[in-house]
C-alpha positions as CSV (number, residue, x, y, z in Angstrom):
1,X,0.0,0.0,0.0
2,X,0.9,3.5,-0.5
3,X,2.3,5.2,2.6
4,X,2.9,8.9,2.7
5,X,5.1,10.7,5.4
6,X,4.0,14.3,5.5
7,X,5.6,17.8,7.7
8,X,3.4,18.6,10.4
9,X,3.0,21.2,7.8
10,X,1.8,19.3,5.4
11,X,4.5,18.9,3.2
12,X,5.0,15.6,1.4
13,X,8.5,14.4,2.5
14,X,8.6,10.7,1.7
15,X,6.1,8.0,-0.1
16,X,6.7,4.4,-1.5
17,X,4.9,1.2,-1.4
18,X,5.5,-0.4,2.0
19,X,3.8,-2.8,4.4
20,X,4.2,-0.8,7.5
21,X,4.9,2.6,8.3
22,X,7.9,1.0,10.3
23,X,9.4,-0.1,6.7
24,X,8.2,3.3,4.9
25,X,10.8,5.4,7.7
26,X,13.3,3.0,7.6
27,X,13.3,3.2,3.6
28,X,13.4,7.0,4.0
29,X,16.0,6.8,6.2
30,X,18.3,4.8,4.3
31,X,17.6,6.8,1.1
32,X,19.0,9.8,3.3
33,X,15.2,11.5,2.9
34,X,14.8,14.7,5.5
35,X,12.3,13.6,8.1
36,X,12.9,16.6,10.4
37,X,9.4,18.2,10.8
38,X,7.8,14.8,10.1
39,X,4.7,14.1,11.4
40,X,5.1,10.0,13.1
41,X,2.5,10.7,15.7
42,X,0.4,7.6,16.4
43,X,3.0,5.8,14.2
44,X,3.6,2.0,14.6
45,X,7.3,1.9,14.2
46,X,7.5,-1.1,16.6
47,X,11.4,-2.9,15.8
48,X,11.9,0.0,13.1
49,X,16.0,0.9,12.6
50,X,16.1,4.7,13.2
51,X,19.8,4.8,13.5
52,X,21.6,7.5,12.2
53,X,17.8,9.4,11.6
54,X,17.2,12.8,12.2
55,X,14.3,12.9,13.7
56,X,14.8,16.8,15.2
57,X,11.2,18.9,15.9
58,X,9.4,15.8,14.8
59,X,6.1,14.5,16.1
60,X,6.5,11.3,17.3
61,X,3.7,11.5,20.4
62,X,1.6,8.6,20.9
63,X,4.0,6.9,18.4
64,X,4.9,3.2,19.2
65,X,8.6,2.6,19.3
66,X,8.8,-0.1,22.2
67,X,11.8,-2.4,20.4
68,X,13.1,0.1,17.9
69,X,17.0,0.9,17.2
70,X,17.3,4.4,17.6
71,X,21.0,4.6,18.4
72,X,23.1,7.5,17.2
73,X,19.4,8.8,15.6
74,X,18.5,12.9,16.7
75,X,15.5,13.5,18.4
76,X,16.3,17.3,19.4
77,X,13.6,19.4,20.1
78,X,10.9,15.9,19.0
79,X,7.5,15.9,21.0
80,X,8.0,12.1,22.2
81,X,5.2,12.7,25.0
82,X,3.1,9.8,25.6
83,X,5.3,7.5,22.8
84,X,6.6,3.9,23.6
85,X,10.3,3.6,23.8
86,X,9.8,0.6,26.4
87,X,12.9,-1.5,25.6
88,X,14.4,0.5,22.3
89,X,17.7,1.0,22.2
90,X,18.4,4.7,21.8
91,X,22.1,4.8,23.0
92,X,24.1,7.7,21.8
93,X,20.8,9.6,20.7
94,X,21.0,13.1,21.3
95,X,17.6,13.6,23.1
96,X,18.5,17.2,23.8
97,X,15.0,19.3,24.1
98,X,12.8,16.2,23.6
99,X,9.8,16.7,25.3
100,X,9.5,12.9,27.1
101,X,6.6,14.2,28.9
102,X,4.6,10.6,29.9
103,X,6.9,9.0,27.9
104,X,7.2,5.2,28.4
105,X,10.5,4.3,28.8
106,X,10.0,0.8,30.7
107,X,13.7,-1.3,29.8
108,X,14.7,1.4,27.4
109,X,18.6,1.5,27.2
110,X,19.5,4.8,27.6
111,X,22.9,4.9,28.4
112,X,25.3,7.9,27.0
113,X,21.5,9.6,25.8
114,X,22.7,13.2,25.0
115,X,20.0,15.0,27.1
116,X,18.7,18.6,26.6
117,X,21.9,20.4,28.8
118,X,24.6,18.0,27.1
119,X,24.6,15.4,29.9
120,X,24.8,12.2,28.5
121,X,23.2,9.1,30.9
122,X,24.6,6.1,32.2
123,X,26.1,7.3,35.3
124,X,24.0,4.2,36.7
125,X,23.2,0.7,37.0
126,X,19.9,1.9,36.5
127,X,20.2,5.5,35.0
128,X,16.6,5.9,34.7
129,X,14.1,6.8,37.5
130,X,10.1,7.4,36.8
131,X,6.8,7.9,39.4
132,X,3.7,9.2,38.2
133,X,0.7,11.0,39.3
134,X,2.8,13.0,41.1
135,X,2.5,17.1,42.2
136,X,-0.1,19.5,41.3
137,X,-0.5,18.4,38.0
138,X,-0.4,14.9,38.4
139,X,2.0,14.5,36.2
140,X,4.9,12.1,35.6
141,X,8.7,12.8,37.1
142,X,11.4,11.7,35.5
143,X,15.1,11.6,36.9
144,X,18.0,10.2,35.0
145,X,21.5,9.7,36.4
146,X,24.0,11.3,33.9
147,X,27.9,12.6,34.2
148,X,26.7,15.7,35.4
149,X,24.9,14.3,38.1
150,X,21.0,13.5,38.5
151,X,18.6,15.5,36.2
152,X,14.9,16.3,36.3
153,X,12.5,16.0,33.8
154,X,9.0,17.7,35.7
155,X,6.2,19.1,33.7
156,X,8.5,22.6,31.3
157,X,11.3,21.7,34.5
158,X,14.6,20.3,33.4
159,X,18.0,20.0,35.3
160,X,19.8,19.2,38.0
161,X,18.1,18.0,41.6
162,X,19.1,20.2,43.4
163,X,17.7,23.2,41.1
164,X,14.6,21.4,41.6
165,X,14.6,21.1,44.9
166,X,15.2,25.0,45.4
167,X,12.6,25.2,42.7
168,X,9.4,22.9,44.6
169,X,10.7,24.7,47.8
170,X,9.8,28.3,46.3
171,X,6.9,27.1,44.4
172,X,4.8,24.4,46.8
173,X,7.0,25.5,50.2
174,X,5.2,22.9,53.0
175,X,2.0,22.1,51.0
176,X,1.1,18.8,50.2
177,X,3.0,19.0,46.9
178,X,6.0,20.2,48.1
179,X,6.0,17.2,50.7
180,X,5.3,15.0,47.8
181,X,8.1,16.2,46.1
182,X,10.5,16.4,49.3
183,X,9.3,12.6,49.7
184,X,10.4,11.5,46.5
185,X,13.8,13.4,45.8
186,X,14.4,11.5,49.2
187,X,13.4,8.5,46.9
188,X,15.3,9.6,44.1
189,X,18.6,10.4,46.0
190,X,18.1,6.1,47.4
191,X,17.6,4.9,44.1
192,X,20.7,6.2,42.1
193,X,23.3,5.4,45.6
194,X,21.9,1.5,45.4
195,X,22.4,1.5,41.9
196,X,25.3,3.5,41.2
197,X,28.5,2.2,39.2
């Protein structure tokens, strides 16, 4: 069947006859087509190779890539809220400005991940910390463990705990949020001395 990969403008970027939209990026990629701006939300790119891709300011929310080979690919500035990355392989990506927001990220290898401050992860047996439903927004918290020490990924929030610390301290002081947060920095702080190198 004919697949099309459009801009979120609009703009036709790529089209072929494929199966899957999984085999319509991977041709593009390969044939060194421009997939910046692409629109891949919702996309099933389950097991796809993305190495190598640039990916930067794409949509990829909602997009599955539980499985996929992302390694060395650039996702800068991507909206990867609410996608599937449980168990890819996105070593060495430069995930710099990616908004991860609800992300899932279950088994996902993330180690040297170039995030969005140039700290790269894998400062960590297991450099990758979630909770949800957390805060006033009920939103998910992500900290990663990195060579610049652990960062946070809160709602617009990233960088380094102790910013965010200062930051829930000015912000939710002793309400319940702020104690919510307090309780699960303490959490955070446990999780990366068990499992550091």
């Amino acid at each position: 069947m004919k697949i099309q990969i459009k801009s979120i403008y609009g703009k036709l970027l790529f089209e072929g006859d494929f199966s899957t939209m999984a085999e319509a990026v991977a041709s593009a990629i390969k044939g060194k087509a421009d997939l910046s701006f692409a629109d891949l939300s919702f996309a099933d790119l389950s097991f796809a190779d993305l190495r190598s891709a640039d990916l930067s300011y794409c949509d990829l929310s909602f997009a599955d890539l539980s499985f996929a080979d992302p390694r060395s690919a650039n996702p800068r500035s991507a909206n990867l809220s609410y996608c599937d990355l449980s168990f890819a392989d996105p070593r060495s990506a430069n995930l710099r400005s990616a908004n991860l927001r609800s992300a899932n990220l279950r088994s996902a290898n993330l180690r040297s991940a170039n995030l969005k401050d140039g700290s790269k992860v894998g400062n960590s047996k297991r450099p990758l910390f979630t909770m949800g439903q957390i805060g006033r927004r009920q939103d998910n918290l992500m900290a990663f463990s990195t060579d610049k020490g652990i960062r946070i990924q809160a709602g617009c929030f990233f960088g380094p705990l102790d910013e965010f610390s200062n930051a829930v301290k000015k912000t939710h002081g002793d309400n319940e949020h702020g104690k919510e947060y307090a309780a699960a920095i303490k959490m955070i702080e446990a999780h990366f001395e068990i499992w550091k190198e």
